[in-house]
C-alpha positions as CSV (number, residue, x, y, z in Angstrom):
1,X,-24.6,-4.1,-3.7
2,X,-21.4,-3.3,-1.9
3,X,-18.6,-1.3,-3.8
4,X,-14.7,-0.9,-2.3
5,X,-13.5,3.1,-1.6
6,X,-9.9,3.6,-2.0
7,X,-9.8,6.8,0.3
8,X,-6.3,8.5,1.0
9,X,-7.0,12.2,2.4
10,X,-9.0,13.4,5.1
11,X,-11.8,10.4,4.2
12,X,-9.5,8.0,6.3
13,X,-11.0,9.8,9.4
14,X,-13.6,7.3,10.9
15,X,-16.0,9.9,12.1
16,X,-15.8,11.9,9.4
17,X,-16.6,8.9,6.7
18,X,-19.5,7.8,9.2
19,X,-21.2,11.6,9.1
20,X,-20.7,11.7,4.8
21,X,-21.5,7.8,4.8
22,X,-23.4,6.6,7.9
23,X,-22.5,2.2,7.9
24,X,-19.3,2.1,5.9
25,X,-17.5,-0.2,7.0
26,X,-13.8,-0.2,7.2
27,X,-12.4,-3.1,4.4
28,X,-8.6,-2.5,4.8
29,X,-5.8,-0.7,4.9
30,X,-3.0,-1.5,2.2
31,X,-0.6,0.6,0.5
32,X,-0.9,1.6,-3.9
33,X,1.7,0.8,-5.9
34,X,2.3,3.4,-8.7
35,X,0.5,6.2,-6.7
36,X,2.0,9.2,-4.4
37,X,0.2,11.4,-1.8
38,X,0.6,14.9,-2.6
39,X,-0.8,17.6,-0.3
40,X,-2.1,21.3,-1.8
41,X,-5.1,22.7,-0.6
42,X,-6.5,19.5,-0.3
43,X,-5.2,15.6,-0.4
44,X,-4.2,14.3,-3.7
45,X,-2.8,11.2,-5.1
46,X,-0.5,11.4,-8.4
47,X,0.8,8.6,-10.9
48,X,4.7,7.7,-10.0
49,X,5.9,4.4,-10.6
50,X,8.7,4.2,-7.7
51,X,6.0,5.7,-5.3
52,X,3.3,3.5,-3.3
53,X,0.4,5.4,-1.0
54,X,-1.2,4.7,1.7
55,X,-5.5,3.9,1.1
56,X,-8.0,2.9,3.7
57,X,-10.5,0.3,2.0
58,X,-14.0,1.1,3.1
59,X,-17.0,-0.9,1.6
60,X,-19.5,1.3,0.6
61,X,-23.1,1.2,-1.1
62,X,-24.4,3.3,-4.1
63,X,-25.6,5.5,-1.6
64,X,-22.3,6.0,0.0
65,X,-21.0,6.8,-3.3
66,X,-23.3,9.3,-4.5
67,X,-22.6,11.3,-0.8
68,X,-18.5,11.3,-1.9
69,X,-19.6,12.3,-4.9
70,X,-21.6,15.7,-3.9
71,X,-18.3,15.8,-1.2
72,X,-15.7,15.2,-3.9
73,X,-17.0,16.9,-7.3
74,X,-18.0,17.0,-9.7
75,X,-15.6,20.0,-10.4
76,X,-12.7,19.4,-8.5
77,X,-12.5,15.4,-8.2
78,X,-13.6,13.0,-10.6
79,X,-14.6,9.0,-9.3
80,X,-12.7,6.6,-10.9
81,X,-12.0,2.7,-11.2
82,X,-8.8,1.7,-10.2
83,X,-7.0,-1.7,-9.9
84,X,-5.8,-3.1,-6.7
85,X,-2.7,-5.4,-6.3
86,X,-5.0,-8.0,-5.4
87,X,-6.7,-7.7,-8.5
88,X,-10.1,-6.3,-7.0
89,X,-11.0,-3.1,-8.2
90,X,-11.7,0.2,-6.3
91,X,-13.2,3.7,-6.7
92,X,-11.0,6.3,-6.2
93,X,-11.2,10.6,-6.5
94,X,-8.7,11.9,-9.2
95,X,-8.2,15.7,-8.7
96,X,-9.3,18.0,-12.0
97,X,-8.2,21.6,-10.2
98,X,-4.7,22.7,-9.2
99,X,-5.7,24.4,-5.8
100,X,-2.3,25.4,-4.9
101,X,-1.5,25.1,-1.0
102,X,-1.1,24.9,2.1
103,X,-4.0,23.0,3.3
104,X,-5.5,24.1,6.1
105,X,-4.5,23.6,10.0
106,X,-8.1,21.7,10.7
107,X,-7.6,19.9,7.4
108,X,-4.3,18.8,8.2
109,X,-5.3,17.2,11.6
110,X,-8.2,16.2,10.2
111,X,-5.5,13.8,7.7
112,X,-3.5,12.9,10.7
113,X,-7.0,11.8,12.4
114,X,-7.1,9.1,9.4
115,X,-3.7,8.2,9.4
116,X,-3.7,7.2,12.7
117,X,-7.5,5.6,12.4
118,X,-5.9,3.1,9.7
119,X,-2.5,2.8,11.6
120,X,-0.6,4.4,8.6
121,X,3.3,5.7,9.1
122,X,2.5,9.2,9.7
123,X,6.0,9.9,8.1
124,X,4.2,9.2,5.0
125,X,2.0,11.8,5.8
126,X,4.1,14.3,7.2
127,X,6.7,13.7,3.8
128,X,3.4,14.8,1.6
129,X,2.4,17.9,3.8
130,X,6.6,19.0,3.5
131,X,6.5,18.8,-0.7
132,X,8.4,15.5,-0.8
């Protein structure tokens, strides 16, 4: 059984997806209607109607999903179902602690790794890590 992962923070990074979940497979790379990257501590993505982020797809297994999950959580992200615009559906992390900023300088790279790995606009990127 093969699930889709809507990753948008430092999970975009190829080799760092293939050391939590060894065979993921990249799926896509689109951008989210109704969601905007923020950057704290850590990547987030918030609710905003006029916003759209950047996610990398990756297919991933149950086992895939329950590495993320020890990664993500449980206390500061919870997994969630999320609609695509396609009309597939995709598990996302939802943060659940305010961990004010700034992120660190090898988390940081470690988000520009990703945006490059999917081909993103790193002005996206760069906007979120600014407060914008």
């Amino acid at each position: 059984m093969t699930d889709l992962y809507a990753a948008y923070g430092s999970n975009l990074w190829h080799a760092q997806m293939q050391l939590r979940c060894p065979g993921a497979a990249v799926e896509a790379a689109i951008l989210l209607p109704g969601w905007r990257l923020a950057v704290r501590k850590f990547a987030l993505v918030e609710p905003d109607p006029a916003a759209a982020c950047p996610v990398g797809l990756w297919r991933v297994t149950p086992g895939h999903l329950a590495s993320l999950d020890r990664h993500e959580g449980p206390h500061t992200y919870a997994r969630r179902e999320i609609g695509l615009p396609d009309g597939r559906r995709a598990w996302i992390y939802l943060e659940l602690v305010h961990r004010p900023g700034p992120p660190a300088p090898e988390y940081v790279e470690r988000l520009r790794r990703g945006y490059a790995d999917f081909g993103f606009d790193p002005a996206l990127l760069e906007a979120a890590l600014a407060g914008g």
